[in-house]
Steps between C-alpha positions, in 0.01 A plus 500: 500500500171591374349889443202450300308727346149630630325245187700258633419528854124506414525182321669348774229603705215353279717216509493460888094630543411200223680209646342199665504509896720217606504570890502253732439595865346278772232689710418122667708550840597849623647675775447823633829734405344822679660635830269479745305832700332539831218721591563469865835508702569120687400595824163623350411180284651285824238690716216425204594124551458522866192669502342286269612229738321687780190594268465033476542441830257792647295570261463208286365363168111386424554144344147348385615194411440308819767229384769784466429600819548165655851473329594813650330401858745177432794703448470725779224780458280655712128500340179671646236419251624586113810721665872292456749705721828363356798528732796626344707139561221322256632765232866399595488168474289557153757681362770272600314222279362700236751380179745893400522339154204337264502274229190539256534231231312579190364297175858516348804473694632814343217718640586408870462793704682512837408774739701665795647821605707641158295313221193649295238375330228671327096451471242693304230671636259289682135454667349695278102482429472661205781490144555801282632581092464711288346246219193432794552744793430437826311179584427235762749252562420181290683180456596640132746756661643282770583259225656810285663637814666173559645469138625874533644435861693191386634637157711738683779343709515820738191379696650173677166429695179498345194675706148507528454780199133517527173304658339340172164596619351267235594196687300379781617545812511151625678398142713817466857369649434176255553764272723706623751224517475321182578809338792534667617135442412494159646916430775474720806384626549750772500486814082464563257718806239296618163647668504421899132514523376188716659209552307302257583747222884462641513142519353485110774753405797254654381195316474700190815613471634148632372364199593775274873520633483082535610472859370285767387670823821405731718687175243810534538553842847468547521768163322876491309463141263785574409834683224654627455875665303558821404810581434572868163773588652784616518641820557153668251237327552191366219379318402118458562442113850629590622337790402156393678587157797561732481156639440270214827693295675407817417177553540439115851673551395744195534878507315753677579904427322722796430727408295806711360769257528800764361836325603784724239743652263200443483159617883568647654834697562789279918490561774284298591370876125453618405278172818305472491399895154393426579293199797341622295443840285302307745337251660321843176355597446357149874338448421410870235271406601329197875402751188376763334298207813403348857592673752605178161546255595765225366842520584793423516870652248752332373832470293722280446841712422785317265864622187588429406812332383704766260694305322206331610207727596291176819304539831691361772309328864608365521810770804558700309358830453175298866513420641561841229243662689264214823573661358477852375176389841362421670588842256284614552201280894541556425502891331177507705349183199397267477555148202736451227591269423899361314636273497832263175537293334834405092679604504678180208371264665427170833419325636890545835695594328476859490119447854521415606739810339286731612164442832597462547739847335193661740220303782715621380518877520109446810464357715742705280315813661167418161329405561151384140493351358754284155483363256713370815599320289543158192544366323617826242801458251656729628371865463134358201538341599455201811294301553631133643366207641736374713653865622151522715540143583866626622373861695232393687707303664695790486146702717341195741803581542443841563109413781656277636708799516180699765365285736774534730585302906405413797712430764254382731549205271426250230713631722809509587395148831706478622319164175428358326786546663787667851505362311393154320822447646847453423821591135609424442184302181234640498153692257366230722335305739381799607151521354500841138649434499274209562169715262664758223694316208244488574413911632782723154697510216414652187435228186725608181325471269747475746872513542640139826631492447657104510905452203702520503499065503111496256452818250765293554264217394210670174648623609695849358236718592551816648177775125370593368465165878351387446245813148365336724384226733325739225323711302386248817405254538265796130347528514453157757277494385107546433380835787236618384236772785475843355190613593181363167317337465248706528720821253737342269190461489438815482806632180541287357197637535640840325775431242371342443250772496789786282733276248166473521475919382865504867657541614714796332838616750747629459519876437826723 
């Protein structure tokens, strides 16, 4: 048995602080280990469903696409002028056809992400127009940071799905989802977003990634090798750019998230109820119409409903509303038996404890909802105004220890440890020095990437600098390192050539 002495103990701690990391945990597939909570008894959300129902068939949804409003004339709809009335059989029979579990196959094998009710997968924040760090503050979104933002998002394997960080305002419009996608093929391996703006744009994005993944056209459609998120207008509009990005995913058999962003008090009623019915009203009519375009199409449940604040009328994220309209949210998804899409994200304007409330009340709300989708899970500032560097390295840190809580945990004999560690210590002696902490010490603990764990004395010593200026290290400790290509040379070739080619024929304006 072992009763060292206090020296001896503090050399056995040095010992432990100054070993190597040897921790393997995969963050690549997860599932959600949290019990689920309701906001709202059964009867209530069962009443929501209904209503919203009612609120299709009565009240309707403004399509401006005419062609999505001759699928959903096809299928069954009333239509007076740019009004679809959408009986509440069409939803039925979309629901029946709409597929409960998803497939997403990435670059690699290994980073195949499937999606239904009880997985999780992570995104960072997205949609942003302008990037933010301390080395450069806050500036317009160029294609410098999306490139940056799509090295940090794949480095860490907690963020199965890349997103669309920020709009790299540099690049032409007409040129910009050339762009946008070559990064990701050449940055990535992850499962890629593409832009649904125009069917030309679209239909340049699926041979792009064809040729970058090296599939023919009959192997991309029967597989889902990308996503895209389409966001309906609230209250009750669904605008042209949208809509027809719900029917080429469809009829490509790729993903489509629908997502409604319902801000209560504002562009949705000022109650949890009010704002949810509304956004699941229109969430049917959009699943509705990719199952008319395409029966047993992928897509995807979603919802990013937050409040106002009343005194300002700037969106609020990370309040309790948010959180309970997170777990409204979910009794909705679990009624209709779709995986579904939420969101946590923070208004505050830089990288500060209010940052840190935020996002986290709101990335609870998700997870205790059920939400198979998380993004704007890091790095998101200002309402979405802003994505910064340095909140990405901070967020992932309590997103890598929620990864670690999905694993669980074991109580066998060896984890008890009663010979090698209990019964091998005596009274007031140390578990430093145990057999088991020695076979153990470099693994059992999760490795912070950005927390400093040192005393106050030894965190003086090192200069007092507090997590954001600690996470500039981290992000650009990454970005220094070299740049690796994920696409084979030859497929890079001639996905070059391609764009070349389409840039030389004038490329593809985004439609509206």
């Amino acid at each position: 048995m072992s009763n060292a002495p206090a020296r001896s103990r503090r050399r056995g701690r040095a010992r432990i602080q100054d070993a190597p990391a040897t921790r393997d945990v995969n963050y690549r597939q997860l599932r959600n280990p949290f019990p689920i909570m309701n906001v709202f008894s059964d009867d209530e959300a069962a009443n929501m469903h209904v209503t919203a129902l009612e609120l299709l068939e009565t009240l309707g949804m403004k399509v401006l696409l005419p062609e999505a409003r001759k699928l959903f004339a096809a299928g069954g709809a009333r239509i007076e002028d740019e009004m679809v009335y959408i009986g509440r059989d069409m939803v039925d029979a979309a629901l029946e056809t709409a597929p409960k579990s998803i497939h997403c196959r990435a670059g690699a094998p290994d980073r195949d992400v499937l999606l239904e009710l009880g997985t999780l997968a992570f995104q960072p924040g997205a949609g942003a127009p302008h990037a933010t760090d301390l080395r450069r503050g806050r500036r317009p979104g160029s294609a410098s940071d999306f490139k940056d933002y799509t090295r940090l998002g794949h480095h860490f394997d907690v963020f199965q799905m890349m997103s669309p960080s920020v709009e790299p305002q540099d690049v032409e419009t007409h040129l910009r989802h050339y762009f946008t996608l070559r990064t990701q093929a050449v940055l990535t391996d992850k499962f890629p977003f593409l832009f649904a703006r125009g069917t030309p744009q679209t239909l340049d994005n699926f041979e792009m990634l064809r040729i970058a993944r090296g599939v023919s056209e009959e192997q991309f459609r029967a597989g889902i090798f990308a996503y895209t998120i389409i966001n309906t207008n609230s209250p009750r509009t669904l605008d042209i750019p949208m809509a027809q990005g719900l029917i080429d995913f469809a009829r490509y058999g790729q993903l489509s998230i629908v997502t409604p962003f319902t801000l209560m008090g504002a562009m949705a009623p000022i109650t949890v109820a009010g704002a949810i019915t509304l956004s699941h009203a229109e969430c049917l009519a959009a699943i509705t119409l990719t199952q008319l375009a395409n029966p047993g199409a992928p897509v995807c449940y979603g919802t990013f409903t937050s409040n106002v604040d009343m005194k300002s009328g700037a969106p609020a994220f990370g309040t309790p509303t948010h959180f309970q309209a997170s777990l409204a949210a979910g009794q909705m998804a679990r009624m209709i038996g779709l995986p579904w899409r939420s969101a946590a994200g923070s208004a505050s304007n830089l990288n500060d404890v209010q940052a840190a409330n935020e996002n986290q009340l709101g990335l609870w709300g998700c997870l205790l909802g059920g939400a198979t989708v998380i993004i704007h899970s890091a790095g998101w500032l200002e309402g979405g105004l802003s994505v910064s560097y340095e909140k990405i390295i901070t967020d992932v840190e309590v997103l890598n220890m929620v990864a670690e809580l999905c694993a669980g945990n074991k109580a066998g004999a060896d984890e008890i440890g009663l010979a090698n560690a209990l019964a091998h210590v005596a009274p007031s002696g140390h578990f430093f020095a145990a057999p088991q902490t020695m076979e153990r010490y470099t693994s059992e603990f999760y490795q912070p990437v950005v927390h400093d764990y040192a005393n106050f004395g030894k965190w003086t010593e090192r200069g007092a600098r507090d997590a954001s200026t600690r996470a500039t290290d981290v992000w650009e400790a990454i970005l220094d390192a070299p740049e690796v290509s994920m696409t084979a040379p030859d497929r890079l070739a001639a996905l070059d050539d391609f764009i070349q080619r389409r840039t030389a024929e004038g490329g593809a304006p985004p439609e509206s």
